[in-house]
SEZATOR-32814 format. One line per field, with one value per residue (C-alpha): residue in one letter; x, y, z. Coordinates in nm, 3 decimals. Layout:
<rs>
r: [A  ...] $
px: [X  ...] $
py: [Y  ...] $
pz: [Z  ...] $
</rs>
This chain:
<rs>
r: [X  X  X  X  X  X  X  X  X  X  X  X  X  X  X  X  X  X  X  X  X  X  X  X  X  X  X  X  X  X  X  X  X  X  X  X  X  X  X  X  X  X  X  X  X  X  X  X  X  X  X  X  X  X  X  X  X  X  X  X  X  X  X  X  X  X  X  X  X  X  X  X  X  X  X  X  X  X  X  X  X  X  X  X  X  X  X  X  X  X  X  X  X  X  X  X  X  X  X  X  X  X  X  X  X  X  X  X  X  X  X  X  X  X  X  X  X  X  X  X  X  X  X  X  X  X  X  X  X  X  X  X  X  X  X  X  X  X  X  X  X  X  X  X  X  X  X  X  X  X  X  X  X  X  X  X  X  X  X  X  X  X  X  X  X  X  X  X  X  X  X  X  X  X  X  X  X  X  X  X  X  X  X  X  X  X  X  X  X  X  X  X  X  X  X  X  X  X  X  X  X  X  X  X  X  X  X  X  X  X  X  X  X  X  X  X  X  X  X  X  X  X  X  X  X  X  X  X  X  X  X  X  X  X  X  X  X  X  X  X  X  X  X  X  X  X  X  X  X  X  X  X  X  X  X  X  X  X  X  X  X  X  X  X  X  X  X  X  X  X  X  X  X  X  X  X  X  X  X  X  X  X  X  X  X  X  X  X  X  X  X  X  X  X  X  X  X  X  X  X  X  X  X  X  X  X  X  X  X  X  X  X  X  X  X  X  X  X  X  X  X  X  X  X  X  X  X  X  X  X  X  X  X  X  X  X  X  X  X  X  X  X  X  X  X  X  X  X  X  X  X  X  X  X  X  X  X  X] $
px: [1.726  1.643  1.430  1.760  1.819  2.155  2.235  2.251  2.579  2.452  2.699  2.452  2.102  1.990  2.164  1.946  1.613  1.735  1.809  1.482  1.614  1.353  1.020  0.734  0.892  1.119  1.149  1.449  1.254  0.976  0.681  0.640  0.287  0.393  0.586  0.403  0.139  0.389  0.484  0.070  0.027  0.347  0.178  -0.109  -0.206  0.170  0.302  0.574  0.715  0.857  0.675  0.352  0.390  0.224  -0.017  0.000  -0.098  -0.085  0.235  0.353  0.656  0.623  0.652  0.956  1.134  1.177  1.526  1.439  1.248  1.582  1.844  2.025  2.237  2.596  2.938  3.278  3.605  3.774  4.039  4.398  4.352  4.690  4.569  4.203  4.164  4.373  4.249  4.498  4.762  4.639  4.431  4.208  4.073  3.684  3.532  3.238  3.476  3.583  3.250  3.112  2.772  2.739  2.367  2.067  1.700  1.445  1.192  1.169  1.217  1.191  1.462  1.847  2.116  2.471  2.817  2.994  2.922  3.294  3.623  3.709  4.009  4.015  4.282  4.032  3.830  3.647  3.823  3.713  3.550  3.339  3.240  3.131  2.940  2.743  2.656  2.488  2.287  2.206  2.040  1.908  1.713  1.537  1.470  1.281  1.116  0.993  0.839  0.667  0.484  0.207  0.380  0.295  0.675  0.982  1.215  1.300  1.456  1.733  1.889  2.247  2.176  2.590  2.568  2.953  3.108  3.480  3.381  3.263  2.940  2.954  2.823  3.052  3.336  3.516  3.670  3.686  3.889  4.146  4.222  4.192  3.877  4.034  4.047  4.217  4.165  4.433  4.484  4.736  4.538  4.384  4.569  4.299  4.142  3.745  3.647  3.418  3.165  2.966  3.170  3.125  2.732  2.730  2.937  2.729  2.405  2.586  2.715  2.287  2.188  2.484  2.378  1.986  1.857  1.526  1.528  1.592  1.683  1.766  1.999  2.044  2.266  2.208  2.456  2.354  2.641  2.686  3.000  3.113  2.996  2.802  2.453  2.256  2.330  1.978  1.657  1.553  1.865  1.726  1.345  1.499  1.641  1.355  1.112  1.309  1.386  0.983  0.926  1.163  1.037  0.714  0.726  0.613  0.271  0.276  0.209  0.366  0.355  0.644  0.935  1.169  1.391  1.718  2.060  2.087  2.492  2.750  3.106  2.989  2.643  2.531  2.580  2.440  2.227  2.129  2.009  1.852  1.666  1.505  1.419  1.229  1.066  0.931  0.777  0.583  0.457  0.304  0.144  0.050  -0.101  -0.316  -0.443  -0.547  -0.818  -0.563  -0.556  -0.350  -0.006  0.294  0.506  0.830  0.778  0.748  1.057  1.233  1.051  1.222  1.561  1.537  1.427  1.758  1.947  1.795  1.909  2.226  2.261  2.134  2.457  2.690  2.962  2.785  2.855  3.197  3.208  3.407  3.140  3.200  3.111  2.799  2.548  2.304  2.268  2.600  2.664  2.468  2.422  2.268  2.016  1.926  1.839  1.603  1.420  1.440  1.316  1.029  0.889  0.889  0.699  0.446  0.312  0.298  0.091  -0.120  -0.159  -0.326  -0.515  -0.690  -0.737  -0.890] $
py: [-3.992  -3.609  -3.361  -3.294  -3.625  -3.692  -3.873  -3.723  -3.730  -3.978  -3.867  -3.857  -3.947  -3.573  -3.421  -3.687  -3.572  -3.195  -3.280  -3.391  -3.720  -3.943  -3.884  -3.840  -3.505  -3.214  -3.068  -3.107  -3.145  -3.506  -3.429  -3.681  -3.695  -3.806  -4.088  -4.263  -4.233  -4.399  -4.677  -4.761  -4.821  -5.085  -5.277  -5.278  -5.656  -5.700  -6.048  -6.184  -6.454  -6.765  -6.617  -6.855  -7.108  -6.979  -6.721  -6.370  -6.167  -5.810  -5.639  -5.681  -5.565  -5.910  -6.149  -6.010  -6.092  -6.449  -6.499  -6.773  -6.517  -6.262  -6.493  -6.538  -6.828  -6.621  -6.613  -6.614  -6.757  -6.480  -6.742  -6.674  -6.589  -6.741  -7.075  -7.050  -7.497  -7.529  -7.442  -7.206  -7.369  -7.242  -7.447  -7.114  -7.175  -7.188  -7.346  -7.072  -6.790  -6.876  -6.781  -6.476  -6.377  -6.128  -5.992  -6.056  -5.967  -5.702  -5.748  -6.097  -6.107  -5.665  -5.518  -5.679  -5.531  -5.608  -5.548  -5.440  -5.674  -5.671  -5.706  -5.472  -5.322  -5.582  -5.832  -6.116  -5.931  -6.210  -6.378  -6.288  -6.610  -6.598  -6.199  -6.337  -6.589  -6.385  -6.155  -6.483  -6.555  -6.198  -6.196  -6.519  -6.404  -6.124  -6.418  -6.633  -6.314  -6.216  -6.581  -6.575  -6.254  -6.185  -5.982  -6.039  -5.994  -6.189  -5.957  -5.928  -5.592  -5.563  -5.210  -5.205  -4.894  -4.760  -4.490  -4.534  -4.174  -4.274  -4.501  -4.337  -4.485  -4.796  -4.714  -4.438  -4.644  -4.364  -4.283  -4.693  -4.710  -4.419  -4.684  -5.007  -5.112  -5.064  -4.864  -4.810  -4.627  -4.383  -4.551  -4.805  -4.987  -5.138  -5.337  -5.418  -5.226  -5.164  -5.372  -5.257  -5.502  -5.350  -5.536  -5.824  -5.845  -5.722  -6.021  -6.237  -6.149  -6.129  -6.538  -6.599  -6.439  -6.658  -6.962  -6.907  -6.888  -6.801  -6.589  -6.228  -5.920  -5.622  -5.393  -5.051  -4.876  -4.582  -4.385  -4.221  -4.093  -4.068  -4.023  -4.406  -4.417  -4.105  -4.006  -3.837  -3.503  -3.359  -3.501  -3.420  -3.562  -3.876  -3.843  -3.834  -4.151  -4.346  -4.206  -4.359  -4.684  -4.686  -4.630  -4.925  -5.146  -5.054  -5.061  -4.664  -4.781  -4.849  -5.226  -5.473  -5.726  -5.584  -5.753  -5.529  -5.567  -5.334  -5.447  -5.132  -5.138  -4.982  -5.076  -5.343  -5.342  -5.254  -4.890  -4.684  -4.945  -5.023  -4.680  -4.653  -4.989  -4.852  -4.540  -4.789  -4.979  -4.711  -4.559  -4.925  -4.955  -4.641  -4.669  -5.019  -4.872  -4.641  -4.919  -5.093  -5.041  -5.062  -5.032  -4.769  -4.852  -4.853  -4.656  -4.684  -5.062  -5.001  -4.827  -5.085  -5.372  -5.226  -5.193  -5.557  -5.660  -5.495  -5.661  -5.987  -5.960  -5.869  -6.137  -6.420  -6.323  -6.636  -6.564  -6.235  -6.407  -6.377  -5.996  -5.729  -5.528  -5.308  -5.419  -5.623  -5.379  -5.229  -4.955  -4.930  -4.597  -4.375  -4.091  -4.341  -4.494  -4.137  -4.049  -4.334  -4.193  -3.861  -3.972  -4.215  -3.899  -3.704  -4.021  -4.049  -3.741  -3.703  -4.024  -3.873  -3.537  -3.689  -3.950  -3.638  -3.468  -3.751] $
pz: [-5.091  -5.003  -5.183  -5.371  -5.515  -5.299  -5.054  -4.690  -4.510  -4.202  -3.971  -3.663  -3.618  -3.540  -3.842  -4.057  -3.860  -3.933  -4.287  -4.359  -4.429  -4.251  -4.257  -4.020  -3.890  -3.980  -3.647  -3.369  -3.114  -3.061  -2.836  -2.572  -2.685  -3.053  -2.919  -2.720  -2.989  -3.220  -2.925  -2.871  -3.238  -3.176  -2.853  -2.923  -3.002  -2.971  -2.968  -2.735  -2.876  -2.640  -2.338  -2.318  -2.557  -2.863  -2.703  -2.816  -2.504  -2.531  -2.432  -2.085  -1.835  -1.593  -1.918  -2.063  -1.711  -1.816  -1.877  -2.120  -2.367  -2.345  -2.426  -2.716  -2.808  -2.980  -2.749  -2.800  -2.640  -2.396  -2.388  -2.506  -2.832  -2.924  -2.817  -2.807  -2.833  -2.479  -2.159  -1.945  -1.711  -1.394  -1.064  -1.132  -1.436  -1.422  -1.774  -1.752  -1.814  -2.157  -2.324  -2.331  -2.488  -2.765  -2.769  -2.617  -2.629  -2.480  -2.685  -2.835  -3.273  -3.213  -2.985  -2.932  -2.758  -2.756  -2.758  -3.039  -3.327  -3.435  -3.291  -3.014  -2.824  -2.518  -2.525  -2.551  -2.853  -3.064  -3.345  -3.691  -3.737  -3.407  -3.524  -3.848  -3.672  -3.490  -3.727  -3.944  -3.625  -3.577  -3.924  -3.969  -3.632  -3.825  -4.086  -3.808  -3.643  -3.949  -4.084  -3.687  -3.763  -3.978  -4.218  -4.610  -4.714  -4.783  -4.696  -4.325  -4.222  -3.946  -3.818  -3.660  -3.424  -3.331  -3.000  -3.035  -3.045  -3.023  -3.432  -3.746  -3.867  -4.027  -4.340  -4.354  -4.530  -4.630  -4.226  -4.213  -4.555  -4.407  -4.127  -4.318  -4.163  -3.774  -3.533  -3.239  -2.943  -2.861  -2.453  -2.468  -2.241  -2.515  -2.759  -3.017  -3.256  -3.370  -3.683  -3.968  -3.937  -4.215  -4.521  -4.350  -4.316  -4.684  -4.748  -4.537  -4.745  -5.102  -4.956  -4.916  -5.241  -5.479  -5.246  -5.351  -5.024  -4.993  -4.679  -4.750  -4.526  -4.579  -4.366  -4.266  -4.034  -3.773  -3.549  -3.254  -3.069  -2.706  -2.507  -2.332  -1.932  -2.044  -2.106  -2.401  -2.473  -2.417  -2.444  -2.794  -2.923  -2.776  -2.831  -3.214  -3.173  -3.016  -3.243  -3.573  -3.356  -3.285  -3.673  -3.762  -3.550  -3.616  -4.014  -4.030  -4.000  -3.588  -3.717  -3.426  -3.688  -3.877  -4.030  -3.882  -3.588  -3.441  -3.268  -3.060  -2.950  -2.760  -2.720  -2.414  -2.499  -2.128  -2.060  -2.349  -2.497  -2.166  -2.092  -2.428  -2.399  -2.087  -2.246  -2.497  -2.249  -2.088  -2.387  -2.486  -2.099  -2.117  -2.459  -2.330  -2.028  -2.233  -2.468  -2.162  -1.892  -1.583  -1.225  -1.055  -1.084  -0.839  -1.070  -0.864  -0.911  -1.254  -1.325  -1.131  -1.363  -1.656  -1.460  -1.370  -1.748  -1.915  -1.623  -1.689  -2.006  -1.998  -1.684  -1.937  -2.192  -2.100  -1.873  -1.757  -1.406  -1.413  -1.506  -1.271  -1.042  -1.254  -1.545  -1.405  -1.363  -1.736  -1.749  -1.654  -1.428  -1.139  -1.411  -1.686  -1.399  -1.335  -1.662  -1.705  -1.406  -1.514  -1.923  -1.701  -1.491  -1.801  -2.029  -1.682  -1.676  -2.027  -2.045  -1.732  -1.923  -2.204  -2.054  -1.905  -2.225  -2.351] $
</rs>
């Protein structure tokens, strides 16, 4: 709720900010500075769950490149859907490209990114059932993240972060109602609409709470738009966005131990949410960095580390081999690669300003 006592209209993540809506700022524009102060109270002691057996070493680029620790067990069949128990009639057929993987992690029990949660346009979109699936795996994930940390509540906390511009926001079911819950894009290349997948986690959790079980979460929903194949429209639109994905995350309190974690998605869960994972990363190196007492560092090595990570990532989704060109590479285009770079210079020297000050 606002000062007013009504609700905001969320229809973007920086109108919110403007609004006053969320807290911890009422200005359009996120130092640098700020955020990584936010990101250090996040790594610091941070835990990386499935990297070491058990350990809890403080947060690091090399551990997160093992594939084992970003992998997450949800696909679907990209067979026909008309027929989705036979295999196709044709000496081509390779049993790896029926399944394809929904999500994945960046940061283990924290930070997922994925495809759209729902059905979408393609011709092989997933079948309501396998959607519905995923979304109970999705959440029951926040469940086991949250029992592994060392948070006193019962109530684990999961985010559905949209940078869709072509959908409404999810939790604006007023735009969904007008087009009974699809969507569909206005190319005829694509024959399949967008579905609301907001009604169905609400029905997912309302299934839990008749069923008594024990493990709570609660949800909320951001949107973040970006155009598709595109890039952010200026930096403090995003700096807006990773400051609120930092203060999820991080409970508001900078605690790594939270009970929070965010499904950060795109239409193919590679381009945008690529870009913006990186954009993440970035920030929790450098506040890890500063936390630390480290050597000089090969920063063009660096950059590439957290390249490779989101592209381990997105390589560990099941059938990610078979993908056209493409579509094989997160973040996605030239212009999205570049503005990782671009955000890393700008976190760097940031990060090298204060370190000075200090």
């Amino acid at each position: 709720m606002n000062s007013t006592g009504s609700t905001p209209t969320r229809t973007s993540l920086f109108e919110s900010v403007r609004n006053g809506y969320y807290r911890n700022t009422n200005s359009d524009e996120i130092p640098l500075d700020k955020l990584l102060e936010k990101a250090s109270g996040i790594v610091r002691d941070a835990t990386v769950s499935n990297v070491n057996d058990n350990s809890q070493p403080p947060f690091s680029l090399e551990k997160l490149l093992l594939s084992d620790a970003l992998f997450f067990s949800s696909s679907y069949s990209t067979g026909p859907s008309q027929s989705r128990t036979t295999k196709p009639q044709t000496s081509t057929f390779h049993p790896h490209t029926t399944e394809r993987g929904f999500s994945n992690w960046i940061l283990p029990g924290k930070i997922m990114v994925g495809q759209y949660p729902g059905r979408v346009p393609e011709k092989n979109t997933p079948t309501q059932t396998e959607v519905d699936a995923h979304l109970k795996r999705v959440l029951d994930a926040s469940v086991a993240a949250n029992s592994n940390s060392n948070s006193n509540t019962k109530t684990a906390k999961v985010c559905f972060v949209s940078l869709q511009s072509e959908l409404p926001p999810q939790d604006d079911y007023d735009s969904w109602k007008k087009n009974s819950g699809e969507i569909y894009l206005a190319d005829k290349e694509w024959p399949n609409p967008f579905s609301h997948y907001a009604p169905v986690v609400k029905s997912i959790l309302a299934k839990d709470k008749k069923g008594k079980n024990k493990n709570k979460v609660a949800v909320q929903y951001l949107h973040h738009s970006i155009r598709d194949l595109s890039v952010p429209s200026n930096s403090s639109h995003l700096r807006l966005l990773l400051w609120k994905l930092l203060d999820i995350i991080g409970n508001s309190d900078g605690d790594s131990n939270s009970n929070s974690m965010v499904y950060i998605h795109c239409w193919g869960g590679r381009g945008r949410a690529g870009l913006t994972a990186c954009c993440l990363l970035t920030l929790l190196n450098f506040a890890s960095a500063s936390t630390s007492t480290g050597t000089t560092t090969d920063h063009q090595q660096q950059l590439q580390t957290i390249f490779d990570i989101v592209q381990t990532g997105y390589d560990s989704r099941l059938g990610s081999q078979h993908m056209p060109l493409a579509l094989s590479k997160s973040p996605q285009t030239d212009s999205q690669r570049a503005f990782v770079a671009k955000f890393y210079e700008e976190v760097r020297a940031a990060a090298a300003e204060e370190q000075e000050q200090s």
